[in-house]
Structure formats: structure tokens, C-alpha cells
C-alpha positions, 0 to 999 in steps of 0.5 A: 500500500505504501509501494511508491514510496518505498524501495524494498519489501517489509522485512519478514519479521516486521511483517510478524511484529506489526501485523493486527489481523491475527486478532482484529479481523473480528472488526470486519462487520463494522469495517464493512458497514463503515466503507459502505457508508463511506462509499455512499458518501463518494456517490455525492461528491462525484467520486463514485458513479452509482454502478461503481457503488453497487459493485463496491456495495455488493463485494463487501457484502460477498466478503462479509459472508465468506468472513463470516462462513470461514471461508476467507482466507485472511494476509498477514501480508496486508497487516490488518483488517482494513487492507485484508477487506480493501485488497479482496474487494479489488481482486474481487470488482477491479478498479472500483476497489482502488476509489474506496480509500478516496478521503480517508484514512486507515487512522480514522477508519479503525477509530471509526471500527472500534466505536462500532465495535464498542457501542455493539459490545456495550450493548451485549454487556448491558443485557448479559448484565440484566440477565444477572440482575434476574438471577439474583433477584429470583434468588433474594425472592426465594429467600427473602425471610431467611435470616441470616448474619451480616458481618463486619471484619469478616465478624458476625454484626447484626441480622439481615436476611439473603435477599437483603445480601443478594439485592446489595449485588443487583445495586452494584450491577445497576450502577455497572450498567449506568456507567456503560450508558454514560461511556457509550454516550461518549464513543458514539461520536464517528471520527470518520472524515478526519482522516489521518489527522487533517481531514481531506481536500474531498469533503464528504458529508460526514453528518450523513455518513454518521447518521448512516453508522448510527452514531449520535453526532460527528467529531469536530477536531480532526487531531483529536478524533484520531488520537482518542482512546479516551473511551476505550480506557473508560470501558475497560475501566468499567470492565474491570469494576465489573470484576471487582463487583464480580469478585465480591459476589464470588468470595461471599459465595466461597465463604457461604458455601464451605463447611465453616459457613455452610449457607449455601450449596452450588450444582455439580454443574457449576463446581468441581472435584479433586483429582486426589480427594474423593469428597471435594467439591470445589467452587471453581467458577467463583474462584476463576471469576476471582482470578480473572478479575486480575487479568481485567486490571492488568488490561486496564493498567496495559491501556493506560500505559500504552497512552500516556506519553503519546503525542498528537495524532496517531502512534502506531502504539495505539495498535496496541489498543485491541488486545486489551480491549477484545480480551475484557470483552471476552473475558467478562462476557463469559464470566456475566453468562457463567454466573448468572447460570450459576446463581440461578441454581444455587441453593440457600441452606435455610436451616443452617443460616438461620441457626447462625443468625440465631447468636443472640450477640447479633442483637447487641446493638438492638440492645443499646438502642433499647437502653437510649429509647429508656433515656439512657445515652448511646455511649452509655448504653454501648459500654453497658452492653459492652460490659453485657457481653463480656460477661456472657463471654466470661461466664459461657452465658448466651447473653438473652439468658443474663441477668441483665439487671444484675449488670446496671439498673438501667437494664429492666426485665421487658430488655429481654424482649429485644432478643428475637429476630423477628422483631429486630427485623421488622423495626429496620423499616427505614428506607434501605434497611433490611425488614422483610417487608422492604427486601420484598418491596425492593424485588418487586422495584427491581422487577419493574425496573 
């Protein structure tokens, strides 16, 4: 493509070092969609004759199925997925083929791909997104009385119930959707026409060439529109938080689901054995997912790594976009599919659940709020029940079977009241608080939503 100007061939191993096909041919669909509207562009501005169009219009379309059946056979000669399609093209029409690249530039044509290939991605990931959203919603409905501790320090705090805990997911996965709307907000801007950094000479109608694209509006400074990988660090950041969130989930559900905790079991068809004992069952999606979330971390740390010292415009660094980018696509698209299967069959072990719930030291803060609803002040009143439950500690008392009087006056007989879970649940009644009541209207906003 550069033959005029250069005397000798590309060396073997640059050839090997440079080339992007092996990994950004799955751009094609929009690399073809991007020309056809380019082409049409031309059809305006003279460049194209209407028969031309058709031809070129036509090829891509044959190109596009052979791509999609398997059944092209892909250069490395040609580098990347633009030259591979644009050198088929013209073997396939002749010179029309040649008129394609007319006003414009392999720099703004891959921006212009992998807006595209972001914006079809974002799309995906929201519903796969929703689709865990549904999983754990039907999980917290079926459980959502069941009793359970919250814990602080990894240390049992106060009752909750699991659809309290599970709806604390479908809050974080709502706020991972947002953050993809707001992100493709911002790439779906079409760089195409700003060429490779100063725009062309042939002006065509780049406002109708986006409208065609379905992006919501151009971009109005060439250098910059070439240069951006604003966005494809923005997504990868989400990505990764994703992870994070996914992370979360899975290391609660490791705790839940060993023996010490015991509150939740997964399908045989979401864990594994060991190749040496017998009587494992090991959580290995959870632990992969885990695992994987380093891997979206590392990717973000590779993207922003890649842009931070690059002058304006484009630095065939920013070739090194792709990896990254296609890897957390494929990464968390599998992890979202594998989970939400997961979560839909796991199973809540009630009994075991409500017999830790039942540790009447959960209630201790309720305790406390019963001595300042008395009159009693809260720093009082915490360092009385502090004093409570040293005492049931030292004496191997469960602290509802104290003597509460014989620790301060300030406790009365009716505080034994306090000491069942039904009651300290249903006075969470404040918005956010965990009353089966709210946890049942909370699954059925989340439903409509």
C-alpha cells in the first residue's frame, strides 16, 4: 500500500511484529458497514458513479459472508483488517476497489471500527448484565425471610436476611450498567472524515455518513478524533469494576458455601472435584471469576500505559489498543453468562443460616438502642452492653439468658424482649434497611425496573 514510496519489501519479521489481523479481523462487520457508508458518501461528491457503488456495495457484502462462513482466507501480508477487506474487494470488482480509500484514512477508519465495535459490545454487556440482575433477584425472592448474619471484619454484626445480601449485588450491577450508558454516550461520536489527522481536500458529508453508522453526532477536531482512546480506557475501566463487583459476589459465595459457613450449596454443574480427594467439591467458577478479575486490571493498567506519553495524532502504539480491549470483552462476557447460570441454581441452606443468625450477640446493638429509647445515652448504653457481653463471654452465658439487671439498673426485665429476630427485623423499616417487608418491596422495584 505504501509501494511508491518505498524501495524494498517489509522485512519478514516486521511483517510478524506489526501485523493486527491475527486478532482484529473480528472488526470486519463494522469495517464493512463503515466503507459502505463511506462509499455512499463518494456517490455525492462525484467520486463514485452509482454502478461503481453497487459493485463496491455488493463485494463487501460477498466478503462479509465468506468472513463470516470461514471461508476467507485472511494476509498477514496486508497487516490488518482494513487492507485484508480493501485488497479482496479489488481482486474481487477491479478498479472500483482502488476509489474506496478516496478521503480517508486507515487512522480514522479503525477509530471509526472500534466505536462500532464498542457501542455493539456495550450493548451485549448491558443485557448479559440484566440477565444477572434476574438471577439474583429470583434468588433474594426465594429467600427473602431467611435470616441470616451480616458481618463486619469478616465478624458476625447484626441480622439481615439473603435477599437483603443478594439485592446489595443487583445495586452494584445497576450502577455497572449506568456507567456503560454514560461511556457509550461518549464513543458514539464517528471520527470518520478526519482522516489521518487533517481531514481531506474531498469533503464528504460526514453528518450523513454518521447518521448512516448510527452514531449520535460527528467529531469536530480532526487531531483529536484520531488520537482518542479516551473511551476505550473508560470501558475497560468499567470492565474491570465489573470484576471487582464480580469478585465480591464470588468470595461471599466461597465463604457461604464451605463447611465453616455452610449457607449455601452450588450444582455439580457449576463446581468441581479433586483429582486426589474423593469428597471435594470445589467452587471453581467463583474462584476463576476471582482470578480473572486480575487479568481485567492488568488490561486496564496495559491501556493506560500504552497512552500516556503519546503525542498528537496517531502512534502506531495505539495498535496496541485491541488486545486489551477484545480480551475484557471476552473475558467478562463469559464470566456475566457463567454466573448468572450459576446463581440461578444455587441453593440457600435455610436451616443452617438461620441457626447462625440465631447468636443472640447479633442483637447487641438492638440492645443499646433499647437502653437510649429508656433515656439512657448511646455511649452509655454501648459500654453497658459492652460490659453485657463480656460477661456472657466470661461466664459461657448466651447473653438473652443474663441477668441483665444484675449488670446496671438501667437494664429492666421487658430488655429481654429485644432478643428475637423477628422483631429486630421488622423495626429496620427505614428506607434501605433490611425488614422483610422492604427486601420484598425492593424485588418487586427491581422487577419493574
Amino acid at each position: 500500500m505504501w509501494k511508491g514510496r518505498f524501495s524494498k519489501a517489509t522485512a519478514d519479521l516486521v511483517q510478524q511484529y506489526g501485523e493486527s489481523i491475527s486478532y482484529d479481523w473480528r472488526l470486519y462487520p463494522h469495517d464493512i458497514a463503515g466503507s459502505i457508508a463511506h462509499a455512499r458518501a463518494q456517490i455525492t461528491a462525484g467520486i463514485l458513479t452509482r454502478d461503481e457503488f453497487e459493485l463496491i456495495e455488493n463485494g463487501l457484502r460477498e466478503i462479509e459472508k465468506e468472513i463470516a462462513a470461514g471461508e476467507f482466507e485472511f494476509s498477514i501480508e496486508c497487516e490488518d483488517i482494513h487492507m485484508n477487506i480493501e485488497a479482496a474487494l479489488t481482486r474481487k470488482i477491479g478498479p472500483a476497489g482502488a476509489k474506496l480509500h478516496t478521503a480517508r484514512s486507515r487512522n480514522d477508519q479503525v477509530a471509526t471500527d472500534t466505536r462500532l465495535y464498542c457501542r455493539t459490545a456495550v450493548d451485549n454487556l448491558r443485557d448479559l448484565l440484566s440477565g444477572l440482575q434476574g438471577a439474583l433477584l429470583d434468588c433474594a425472592d426465594r429467600y427473602a425471610a431467611t435470616v441470616l448474619p451480616g458481618y463486619t471484619h469478616l465478624q458476625r454484626g447484626q441480622p439481615v436476611t439473603v435477599g437483603h445480601h443478594l439485592l446489595a449485588y443487583v445495586e452494584m450491577i445497576a450502577r455497572d450498567k449506568d456507567r456503560l450508558g454514560d461511556a457509550r454516550k461518549r464513543l458514539n461520536v464517528s471520527p470518520l472524515g478526519s482522516g489521518a489527522l487533517a481531514g481531506s481536500t474531498i469533503n464528504l458529508d460526514r453528518e450523513a455518513i454518521a447518521k448512516e453508522l448510527g452514531f449520535d453526532s460527528v467529531s469536530t477536531n480532526s487531531m483529536d478524533a484520531i488520537s482518542d482512546r479516551d473511551y476505550v480506557a473508560e470501558l475497560i475501566f468499567d470492565f474491570a469494576l465489573i470484576g471487582a463487583h464480580l469478585s465480591r459476589l464470588s468470595e461471599d459465595l466461597i465463604l457461604w458455601c464451605s463447611s465453616e459457613f455452610g449457607f449455601a450449596t452450588l450444582s455439580d454443574a457449576h463446581t468441581t472435584g479433586s483429582s486426589l480427594m474423593p469428597q471435594k467439591k470445589n467452587p471453581d467458577v467463583c474462584e476463576l471469576t476471582r482470578g480473572k478479575t486480575g487479568r481485567l486490571y492488568g488490561n486496564l493498567t496495559a491501556i493506560l500505559t500504552a497512552i500516556k506519553g503519546l503525542p498528537l495524532t496517531y502512534n502506531r502504539d495505539l495498535q496496541e489498543d485491541k488486545e486489551p480491549l477484545f480480551d475484557s470483552i471476552d473475558t467478562l462476557t463469559l464470566a456475566l453468562r457463567v454466573n448468572t447460570e450459576m446463581i440461578s441454581e444455587m441453593v440457600i441452606n435455610v436451616e443452617t443460616c438461620e441457626a447462625a443468625a440465631s447468636d443472640p450477640l447479633l442483637l447487641a446493638t438492638d440492645l443499646a438502642d433499647w437502653l437510649v429509647k429508656e433515656g439512657v445515652p448511646f455511649r452509655s448504653a454501648h459500654e453497658l452492653v459492652g460490659k453485657a457481653v463480656a460477661a456472657a463471654v466470661n461466664t459461657n452465658t448466651p447473653l438473652d439468658q443474663l441477668d441483665l439487671t444484675q449488670i446496671d439498673p438501667a437494664f429492666k426485665p421487658e430488655a429481654s424482649a429485644v432478643f428475637s429476630l423477628q422483631t429486630a427485623l421488622a423495626a429496620r423499616t427505614n428506607p434501605g434497611a433490611p425488614s422483610i417487608e422492604n427486601v420484598k418491596a425492593q424485588i418487586a422495584r427491581w422487577r419493574k425496573a
